[in-house]
PyMOL Python script that loads the backbone (N, CA, C, O; Angstrom):
from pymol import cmd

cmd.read_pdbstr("""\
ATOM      1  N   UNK A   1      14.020  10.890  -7.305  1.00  0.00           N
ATOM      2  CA  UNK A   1      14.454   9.506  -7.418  1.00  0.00           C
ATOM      3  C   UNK A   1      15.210   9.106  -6.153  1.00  0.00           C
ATOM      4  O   UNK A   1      15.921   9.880  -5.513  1.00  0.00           O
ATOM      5  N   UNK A   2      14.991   7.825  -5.853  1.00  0.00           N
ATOM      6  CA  UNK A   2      15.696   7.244  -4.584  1.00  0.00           C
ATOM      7  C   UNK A   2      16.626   5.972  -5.443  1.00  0.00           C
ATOM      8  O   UNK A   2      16.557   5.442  -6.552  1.00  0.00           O
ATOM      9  N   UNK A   3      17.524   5.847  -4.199  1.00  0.00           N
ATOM     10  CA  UNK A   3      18.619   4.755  -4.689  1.00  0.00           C
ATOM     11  C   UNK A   3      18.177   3.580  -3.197  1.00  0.00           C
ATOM     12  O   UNK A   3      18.067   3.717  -1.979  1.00  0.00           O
ATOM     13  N   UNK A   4      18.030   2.422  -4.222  1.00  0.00           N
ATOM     14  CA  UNK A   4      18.127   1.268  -3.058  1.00  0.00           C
ATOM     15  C   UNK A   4      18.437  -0.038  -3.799  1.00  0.00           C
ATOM     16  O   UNK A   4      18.561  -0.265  -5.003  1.00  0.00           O
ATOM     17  N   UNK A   5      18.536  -0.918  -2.598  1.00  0.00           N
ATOM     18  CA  UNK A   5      19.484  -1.968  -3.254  1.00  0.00           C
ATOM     19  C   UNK A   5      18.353  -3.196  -3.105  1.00  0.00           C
ATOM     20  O   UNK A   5      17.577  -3.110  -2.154  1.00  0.00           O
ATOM     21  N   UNK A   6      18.227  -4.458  -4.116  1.00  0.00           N
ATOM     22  CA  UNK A   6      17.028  -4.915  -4.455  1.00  0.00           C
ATOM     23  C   UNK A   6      17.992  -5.908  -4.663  1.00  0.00           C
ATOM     24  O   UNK A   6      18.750  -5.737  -5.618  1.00  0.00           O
ATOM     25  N   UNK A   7      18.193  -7.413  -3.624  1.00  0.00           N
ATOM     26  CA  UNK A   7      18.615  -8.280  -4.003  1.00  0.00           C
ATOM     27  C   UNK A   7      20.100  -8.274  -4.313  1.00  0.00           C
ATOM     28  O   UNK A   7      20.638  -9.223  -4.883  1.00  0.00           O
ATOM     29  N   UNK A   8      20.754  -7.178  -3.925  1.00  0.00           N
ATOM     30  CA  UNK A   8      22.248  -6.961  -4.104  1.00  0.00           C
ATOM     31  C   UNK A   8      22.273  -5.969  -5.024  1.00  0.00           C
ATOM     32  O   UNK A   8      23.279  -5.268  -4.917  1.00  0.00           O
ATOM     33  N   UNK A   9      21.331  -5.574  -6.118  1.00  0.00           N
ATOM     34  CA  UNK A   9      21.568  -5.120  -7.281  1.00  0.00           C
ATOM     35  C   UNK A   9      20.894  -3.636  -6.958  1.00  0.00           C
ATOM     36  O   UNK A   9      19.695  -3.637  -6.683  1.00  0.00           O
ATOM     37  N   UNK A  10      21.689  -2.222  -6.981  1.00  0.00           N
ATOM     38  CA  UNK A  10      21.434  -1.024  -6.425  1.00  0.00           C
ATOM     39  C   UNK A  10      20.400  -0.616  -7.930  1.00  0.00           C
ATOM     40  O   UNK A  10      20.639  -0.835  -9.117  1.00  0.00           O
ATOM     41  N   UNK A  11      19.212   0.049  -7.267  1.00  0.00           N
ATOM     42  CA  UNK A  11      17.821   0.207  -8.250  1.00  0.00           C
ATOM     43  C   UNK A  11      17.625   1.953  -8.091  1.00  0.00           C
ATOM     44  O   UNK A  11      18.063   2.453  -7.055  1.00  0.00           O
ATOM     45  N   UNK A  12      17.066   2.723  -8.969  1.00  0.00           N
ATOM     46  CA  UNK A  12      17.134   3.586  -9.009  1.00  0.00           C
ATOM     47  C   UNK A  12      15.664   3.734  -8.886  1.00  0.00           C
ATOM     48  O   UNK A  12      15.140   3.072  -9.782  1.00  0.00           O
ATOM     49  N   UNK A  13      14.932   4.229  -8.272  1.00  0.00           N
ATOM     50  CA  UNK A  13      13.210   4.270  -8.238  1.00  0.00           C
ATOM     51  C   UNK A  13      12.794   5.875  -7.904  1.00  0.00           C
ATOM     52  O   UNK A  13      13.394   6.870  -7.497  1.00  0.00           O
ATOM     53  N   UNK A  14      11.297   5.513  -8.348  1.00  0.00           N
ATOM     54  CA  UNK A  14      10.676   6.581  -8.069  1.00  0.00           C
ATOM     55  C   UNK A  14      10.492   7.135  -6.496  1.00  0.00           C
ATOM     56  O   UNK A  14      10.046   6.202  -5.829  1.00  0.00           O
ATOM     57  N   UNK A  15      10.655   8.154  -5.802  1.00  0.00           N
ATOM     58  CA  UNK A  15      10.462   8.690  -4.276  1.00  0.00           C
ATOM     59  C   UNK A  15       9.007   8.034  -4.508  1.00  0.00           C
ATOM     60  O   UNK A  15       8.413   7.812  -5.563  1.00  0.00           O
ATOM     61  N   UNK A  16       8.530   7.733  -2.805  1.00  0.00           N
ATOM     62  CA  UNK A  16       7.472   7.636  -2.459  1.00  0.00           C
ATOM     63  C   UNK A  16       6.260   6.438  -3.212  1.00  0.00           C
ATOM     64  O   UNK A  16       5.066   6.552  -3.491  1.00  0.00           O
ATOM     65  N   UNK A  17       7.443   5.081  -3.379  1.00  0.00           N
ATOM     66  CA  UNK A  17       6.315   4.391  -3.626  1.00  0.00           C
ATOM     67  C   UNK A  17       6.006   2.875  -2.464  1.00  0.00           C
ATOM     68  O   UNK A  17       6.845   2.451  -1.670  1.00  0.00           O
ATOM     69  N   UNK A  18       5.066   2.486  -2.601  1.00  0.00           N
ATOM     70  CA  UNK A  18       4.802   1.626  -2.117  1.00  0.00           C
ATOM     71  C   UNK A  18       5.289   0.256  -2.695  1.00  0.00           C
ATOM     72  O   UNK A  18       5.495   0.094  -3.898  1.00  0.00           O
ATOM     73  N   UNK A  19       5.519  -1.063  -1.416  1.00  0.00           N
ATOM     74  CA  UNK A  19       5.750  -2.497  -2.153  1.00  0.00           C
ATOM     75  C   UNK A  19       5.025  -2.719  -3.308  1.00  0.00           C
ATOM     76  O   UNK A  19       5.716  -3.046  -4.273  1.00  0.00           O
ATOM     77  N   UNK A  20       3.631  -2.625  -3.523  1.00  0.00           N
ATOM     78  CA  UNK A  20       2.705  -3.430  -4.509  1.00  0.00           C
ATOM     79  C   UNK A  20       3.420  -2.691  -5.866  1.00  0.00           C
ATOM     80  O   UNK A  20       3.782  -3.476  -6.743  1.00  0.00           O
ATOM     81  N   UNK A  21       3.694  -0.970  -6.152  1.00  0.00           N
ATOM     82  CA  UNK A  21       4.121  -0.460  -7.251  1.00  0.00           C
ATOM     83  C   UNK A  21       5.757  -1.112  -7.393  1.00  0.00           C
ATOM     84  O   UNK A  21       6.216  -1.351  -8.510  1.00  0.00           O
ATOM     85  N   UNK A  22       6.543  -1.358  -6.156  1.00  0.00           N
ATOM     86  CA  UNK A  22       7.731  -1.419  -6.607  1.00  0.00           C
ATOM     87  C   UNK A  22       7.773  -2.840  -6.875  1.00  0.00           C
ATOM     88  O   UNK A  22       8.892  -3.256  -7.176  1.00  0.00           O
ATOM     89  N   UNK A  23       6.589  -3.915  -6.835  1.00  0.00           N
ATOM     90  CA  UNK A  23       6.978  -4.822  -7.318  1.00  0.00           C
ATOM     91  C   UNK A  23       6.211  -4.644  -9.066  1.00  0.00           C
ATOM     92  O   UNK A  23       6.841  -5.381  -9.825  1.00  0.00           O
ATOM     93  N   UNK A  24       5.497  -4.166  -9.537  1.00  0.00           N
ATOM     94  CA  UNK A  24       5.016  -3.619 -10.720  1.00  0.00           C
ATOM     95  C   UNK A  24       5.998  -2.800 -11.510  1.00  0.00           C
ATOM     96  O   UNK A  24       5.924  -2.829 -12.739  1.00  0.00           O
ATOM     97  N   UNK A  25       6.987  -2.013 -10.859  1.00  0.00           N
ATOM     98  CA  UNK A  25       8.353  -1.514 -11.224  1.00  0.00           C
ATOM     99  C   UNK A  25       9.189  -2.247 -11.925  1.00  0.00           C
ATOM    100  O   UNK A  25       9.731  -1.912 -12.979  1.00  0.00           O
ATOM    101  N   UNK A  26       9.350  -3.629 -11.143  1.00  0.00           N
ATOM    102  CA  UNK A  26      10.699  -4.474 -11.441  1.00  0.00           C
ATOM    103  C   UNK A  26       9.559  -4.989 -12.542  1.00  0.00           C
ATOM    104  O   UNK A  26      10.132  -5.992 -12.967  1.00  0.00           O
ATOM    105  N   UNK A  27       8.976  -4.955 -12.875  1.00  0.00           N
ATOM    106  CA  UNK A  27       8.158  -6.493 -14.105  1.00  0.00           C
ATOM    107  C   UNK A  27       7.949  -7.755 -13.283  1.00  0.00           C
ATOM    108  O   UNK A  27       7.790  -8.764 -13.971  1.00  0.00           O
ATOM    109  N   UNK A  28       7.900  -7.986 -11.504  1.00  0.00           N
ATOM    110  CA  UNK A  28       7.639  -8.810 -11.504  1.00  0.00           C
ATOM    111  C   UNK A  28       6.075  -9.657 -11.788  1.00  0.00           C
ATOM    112  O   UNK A  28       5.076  -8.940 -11.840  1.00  0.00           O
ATOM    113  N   UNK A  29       5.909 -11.150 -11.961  1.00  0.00           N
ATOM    114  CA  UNK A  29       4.615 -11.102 -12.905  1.00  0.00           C
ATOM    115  C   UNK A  29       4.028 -12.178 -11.996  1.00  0.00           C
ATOM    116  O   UNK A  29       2.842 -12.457 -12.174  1.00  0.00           O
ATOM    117  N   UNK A  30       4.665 -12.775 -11.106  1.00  0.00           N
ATOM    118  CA  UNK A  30       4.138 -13.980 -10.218  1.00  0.00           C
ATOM    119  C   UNK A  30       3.493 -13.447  -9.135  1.00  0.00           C
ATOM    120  O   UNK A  30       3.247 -12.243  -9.214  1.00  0.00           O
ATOM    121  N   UNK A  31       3.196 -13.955  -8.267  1.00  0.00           N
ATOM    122  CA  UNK A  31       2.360 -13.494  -7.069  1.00  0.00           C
ATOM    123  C   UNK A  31       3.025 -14.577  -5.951  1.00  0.00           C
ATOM    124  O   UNK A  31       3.528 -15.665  -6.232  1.00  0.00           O
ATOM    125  N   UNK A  32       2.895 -14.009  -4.673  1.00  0.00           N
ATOM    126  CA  UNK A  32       3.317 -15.094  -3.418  1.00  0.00           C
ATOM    127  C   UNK A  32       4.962 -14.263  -3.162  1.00  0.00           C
ATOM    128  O   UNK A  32       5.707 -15.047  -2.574  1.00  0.00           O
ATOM    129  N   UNK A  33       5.605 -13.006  -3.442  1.00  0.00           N
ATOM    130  CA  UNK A  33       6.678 -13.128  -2.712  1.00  0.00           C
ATOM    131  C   UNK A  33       6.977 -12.911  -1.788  1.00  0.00           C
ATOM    132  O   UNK A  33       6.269 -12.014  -1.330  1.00  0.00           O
ATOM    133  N   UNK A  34       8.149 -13.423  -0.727  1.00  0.00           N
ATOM    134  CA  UNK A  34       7.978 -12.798  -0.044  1.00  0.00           C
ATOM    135  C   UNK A  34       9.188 -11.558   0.234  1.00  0.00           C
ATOM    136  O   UNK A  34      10.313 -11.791  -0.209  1.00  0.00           O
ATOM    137  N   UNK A  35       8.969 -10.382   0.893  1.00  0.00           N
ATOM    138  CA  UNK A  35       9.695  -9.475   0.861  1.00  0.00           C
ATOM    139  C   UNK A  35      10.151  -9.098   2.221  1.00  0.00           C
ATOM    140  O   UNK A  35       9.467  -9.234   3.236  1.00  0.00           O
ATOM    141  N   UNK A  36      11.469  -8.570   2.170  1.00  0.00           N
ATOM    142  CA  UNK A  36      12.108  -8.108   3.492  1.00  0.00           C
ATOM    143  C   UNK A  36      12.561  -6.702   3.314  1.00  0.00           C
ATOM    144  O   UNK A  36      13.004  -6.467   2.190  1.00  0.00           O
ATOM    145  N   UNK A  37      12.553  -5.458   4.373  1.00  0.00           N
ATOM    146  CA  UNK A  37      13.076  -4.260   4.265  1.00  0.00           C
ATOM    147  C   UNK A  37      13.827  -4.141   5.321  1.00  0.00           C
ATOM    148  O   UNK A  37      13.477  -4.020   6.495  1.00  0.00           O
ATOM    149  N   UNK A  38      15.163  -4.189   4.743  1.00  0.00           N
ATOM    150  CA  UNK A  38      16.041  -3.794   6.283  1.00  0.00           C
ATOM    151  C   UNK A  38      16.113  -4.955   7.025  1.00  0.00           C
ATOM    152  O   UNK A  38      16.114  -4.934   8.256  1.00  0.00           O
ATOM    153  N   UNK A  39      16.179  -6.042   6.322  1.00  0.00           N
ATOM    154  CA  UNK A  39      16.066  -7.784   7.075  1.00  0.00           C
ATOM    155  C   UNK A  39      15.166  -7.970   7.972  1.00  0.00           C
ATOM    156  O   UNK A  39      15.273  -8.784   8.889  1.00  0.00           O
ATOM    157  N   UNK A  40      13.585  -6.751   7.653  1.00  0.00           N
ATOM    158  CA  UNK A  40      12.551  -7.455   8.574  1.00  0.00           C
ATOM    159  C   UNK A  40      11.560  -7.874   7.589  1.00  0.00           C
ATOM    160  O   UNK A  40      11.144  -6.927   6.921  1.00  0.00           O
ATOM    161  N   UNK A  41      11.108  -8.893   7.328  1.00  0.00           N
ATOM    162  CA  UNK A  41       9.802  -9.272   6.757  1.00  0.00           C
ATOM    163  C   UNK A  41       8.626  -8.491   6.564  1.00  0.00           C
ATOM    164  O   UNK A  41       8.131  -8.106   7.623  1.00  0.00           O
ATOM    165  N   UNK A  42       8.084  -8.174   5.615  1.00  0.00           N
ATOM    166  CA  UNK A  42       7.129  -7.513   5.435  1.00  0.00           C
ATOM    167  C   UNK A  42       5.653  -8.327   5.378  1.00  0.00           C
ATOM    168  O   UNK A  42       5.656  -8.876   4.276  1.00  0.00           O
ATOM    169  N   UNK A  43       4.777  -8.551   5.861  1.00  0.00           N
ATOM    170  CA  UNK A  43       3.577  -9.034   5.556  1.00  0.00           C
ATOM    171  C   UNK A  43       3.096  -8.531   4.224  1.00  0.00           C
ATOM    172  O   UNK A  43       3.513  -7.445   3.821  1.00  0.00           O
ATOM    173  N   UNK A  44       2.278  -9.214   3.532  1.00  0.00           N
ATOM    174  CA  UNK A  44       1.717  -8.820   1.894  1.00  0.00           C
ATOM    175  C   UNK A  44       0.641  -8.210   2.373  1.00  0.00           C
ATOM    176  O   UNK A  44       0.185  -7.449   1.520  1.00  0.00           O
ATOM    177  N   UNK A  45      -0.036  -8.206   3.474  1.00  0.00           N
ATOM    178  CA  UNK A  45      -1.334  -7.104   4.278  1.00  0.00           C
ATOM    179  C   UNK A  45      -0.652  -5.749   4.642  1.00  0.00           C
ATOM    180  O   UNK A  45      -1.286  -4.792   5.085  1.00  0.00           O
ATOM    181  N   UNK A  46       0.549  -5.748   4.441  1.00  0.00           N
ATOM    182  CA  UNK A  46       1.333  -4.190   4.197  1.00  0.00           C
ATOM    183  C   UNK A  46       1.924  -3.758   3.303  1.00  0.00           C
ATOM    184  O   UNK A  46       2.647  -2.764   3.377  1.00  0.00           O
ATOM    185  N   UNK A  47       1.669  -4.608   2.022  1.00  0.00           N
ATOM    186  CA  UNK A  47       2.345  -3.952   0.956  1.00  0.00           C
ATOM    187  C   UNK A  47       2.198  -3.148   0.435  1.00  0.00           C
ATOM    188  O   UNK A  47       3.069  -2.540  -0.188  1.00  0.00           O
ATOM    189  N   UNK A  48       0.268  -2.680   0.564  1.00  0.00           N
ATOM    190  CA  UNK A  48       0.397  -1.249  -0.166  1.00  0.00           C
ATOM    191  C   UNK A  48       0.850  -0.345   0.992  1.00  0.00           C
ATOM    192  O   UNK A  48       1.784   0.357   0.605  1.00  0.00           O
ATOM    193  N   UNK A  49       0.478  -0.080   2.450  1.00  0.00           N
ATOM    194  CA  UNK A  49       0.676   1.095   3.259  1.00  0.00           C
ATOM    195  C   UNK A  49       2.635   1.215   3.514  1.00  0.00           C
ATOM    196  O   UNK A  49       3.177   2.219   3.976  1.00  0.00           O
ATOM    197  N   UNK A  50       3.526  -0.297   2.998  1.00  0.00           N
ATOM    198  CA  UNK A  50       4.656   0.315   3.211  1.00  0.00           C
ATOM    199  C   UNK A  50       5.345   0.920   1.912  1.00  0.00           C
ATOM    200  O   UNK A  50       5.239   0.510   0.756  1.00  0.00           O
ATOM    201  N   UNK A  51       6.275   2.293   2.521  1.00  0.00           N
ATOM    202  CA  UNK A  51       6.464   2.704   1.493  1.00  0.00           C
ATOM    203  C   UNK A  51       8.082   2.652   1.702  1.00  0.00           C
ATOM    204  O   UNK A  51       8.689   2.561   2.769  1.00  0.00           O
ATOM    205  N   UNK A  52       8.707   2.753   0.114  1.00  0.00           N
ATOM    206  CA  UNK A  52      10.624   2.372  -0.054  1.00  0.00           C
ATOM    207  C   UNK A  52      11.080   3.512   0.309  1.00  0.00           C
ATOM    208  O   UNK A  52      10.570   4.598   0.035  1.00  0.00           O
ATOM    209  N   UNK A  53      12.002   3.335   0.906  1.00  0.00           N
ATOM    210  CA  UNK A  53      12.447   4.954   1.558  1.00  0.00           C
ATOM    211  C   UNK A  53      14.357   4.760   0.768  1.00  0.00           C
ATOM    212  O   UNK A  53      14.922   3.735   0.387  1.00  0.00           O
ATOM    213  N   UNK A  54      14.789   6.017   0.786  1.00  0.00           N
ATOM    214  CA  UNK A  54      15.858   5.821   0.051  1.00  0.00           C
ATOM    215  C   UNK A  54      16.783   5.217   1.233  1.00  0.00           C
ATOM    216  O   UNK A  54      16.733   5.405   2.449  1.00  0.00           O
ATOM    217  N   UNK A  55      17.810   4.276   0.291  1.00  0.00           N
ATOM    218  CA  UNK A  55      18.863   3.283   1.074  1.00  0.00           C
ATOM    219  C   UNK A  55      18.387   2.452   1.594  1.00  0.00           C
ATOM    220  O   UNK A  55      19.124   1.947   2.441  1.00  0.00           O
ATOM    221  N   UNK A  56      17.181   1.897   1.479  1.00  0.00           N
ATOM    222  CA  UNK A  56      16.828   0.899   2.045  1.00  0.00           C
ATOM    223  C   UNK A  56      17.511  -0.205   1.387  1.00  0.00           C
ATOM    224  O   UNK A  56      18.118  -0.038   0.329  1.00  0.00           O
ATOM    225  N   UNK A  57      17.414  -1.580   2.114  1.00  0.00           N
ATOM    226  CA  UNK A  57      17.671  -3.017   1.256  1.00  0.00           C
ATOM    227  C   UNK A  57      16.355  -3.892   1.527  1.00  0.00           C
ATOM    228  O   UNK A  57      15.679  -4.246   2.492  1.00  0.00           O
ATOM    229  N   UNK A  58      16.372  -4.045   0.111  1.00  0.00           N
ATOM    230  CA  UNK A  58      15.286  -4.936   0.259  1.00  0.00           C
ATOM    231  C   UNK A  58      15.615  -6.144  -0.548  1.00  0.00           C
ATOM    232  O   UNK A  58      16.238  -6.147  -1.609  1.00  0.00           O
ATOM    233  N   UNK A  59      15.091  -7.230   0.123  1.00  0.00           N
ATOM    234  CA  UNK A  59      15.298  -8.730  -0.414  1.00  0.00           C
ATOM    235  C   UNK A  59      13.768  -9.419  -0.945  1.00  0.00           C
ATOM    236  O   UNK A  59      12.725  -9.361  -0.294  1.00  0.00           O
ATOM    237  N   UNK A  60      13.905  -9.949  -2.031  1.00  0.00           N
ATOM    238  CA  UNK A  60      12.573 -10.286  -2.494  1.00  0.00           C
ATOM    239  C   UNK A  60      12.733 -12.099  -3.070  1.00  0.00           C
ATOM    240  O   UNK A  60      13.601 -12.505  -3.843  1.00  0.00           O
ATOM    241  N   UNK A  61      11.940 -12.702  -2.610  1.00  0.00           N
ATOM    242  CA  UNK A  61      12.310 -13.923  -2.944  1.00  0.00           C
ATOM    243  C   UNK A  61      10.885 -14.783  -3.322  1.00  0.00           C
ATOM    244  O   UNK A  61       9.944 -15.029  -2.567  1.00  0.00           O
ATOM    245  N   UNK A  62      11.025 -15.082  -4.485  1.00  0.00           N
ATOM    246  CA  UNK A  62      10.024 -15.736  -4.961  1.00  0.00           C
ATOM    247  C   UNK A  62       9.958 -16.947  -4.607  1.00  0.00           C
ATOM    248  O   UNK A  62      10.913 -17.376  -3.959  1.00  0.00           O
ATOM    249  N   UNK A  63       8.601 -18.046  -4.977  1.00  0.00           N
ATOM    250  CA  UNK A  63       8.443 -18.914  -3.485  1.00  0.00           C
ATOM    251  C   UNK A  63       8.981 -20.495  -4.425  1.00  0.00           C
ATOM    252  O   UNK A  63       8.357 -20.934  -5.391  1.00  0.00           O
ATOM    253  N   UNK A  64       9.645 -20.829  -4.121  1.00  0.00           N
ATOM    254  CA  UNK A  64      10.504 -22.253  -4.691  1.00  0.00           C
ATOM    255  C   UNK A  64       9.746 -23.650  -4.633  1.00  0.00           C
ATOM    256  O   UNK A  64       9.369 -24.052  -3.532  1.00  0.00           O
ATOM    257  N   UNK A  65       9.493 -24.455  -5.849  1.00  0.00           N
ATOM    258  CA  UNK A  65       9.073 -25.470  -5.491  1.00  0.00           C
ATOM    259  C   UNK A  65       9.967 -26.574  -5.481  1.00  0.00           C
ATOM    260  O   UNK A  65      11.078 -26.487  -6.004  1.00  0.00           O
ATOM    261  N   UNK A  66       9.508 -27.745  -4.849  1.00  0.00           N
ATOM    262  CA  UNK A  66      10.451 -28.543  -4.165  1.00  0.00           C
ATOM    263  C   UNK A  66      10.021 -29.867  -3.732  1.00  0.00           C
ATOM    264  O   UNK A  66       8.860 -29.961  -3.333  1.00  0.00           O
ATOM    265  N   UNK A  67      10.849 -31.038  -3.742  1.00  0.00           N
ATOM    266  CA  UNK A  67      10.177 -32.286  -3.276  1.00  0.00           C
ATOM    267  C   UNK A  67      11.078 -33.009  -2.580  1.00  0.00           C
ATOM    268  O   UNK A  67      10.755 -34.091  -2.091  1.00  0.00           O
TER     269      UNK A  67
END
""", "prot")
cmd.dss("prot")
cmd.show_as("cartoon", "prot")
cmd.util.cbc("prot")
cmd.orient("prot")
């Protein structure tokens, strides 16, 4: 198990997974987020090859509508 922090809130996860599982982890159910590791942006064309490494921070922000 790895420890990382997800939005402020410290997450306890499985070693060795990738964005697409760790967003399947949390229950998220929408599609379009976007994600940051370590305050760099991740492209969604790398979500499966990047993988959560322990202590990372990651910020995940779902996409807001607005007028």
């Amino acid at each position: 198990m790895i420890k990382v922090s997800v939005n402020g809130e410290i997450k306890e996860l499985k070693a060795n997974l990738n964005i697409e599982q760790l967003i399947e982890s949390l229950n998220y159910k929408t599609k379009g987020f976007a994600i940051a590791i370590n305050t760099t942006f991740v492209p969604i064309a790398k979500y499966e090859s990047t993988i959560i490494n322990d202590g990372d921070t990651i910020d995940i922000l779902a996409p807001v509508q607005g007028g």
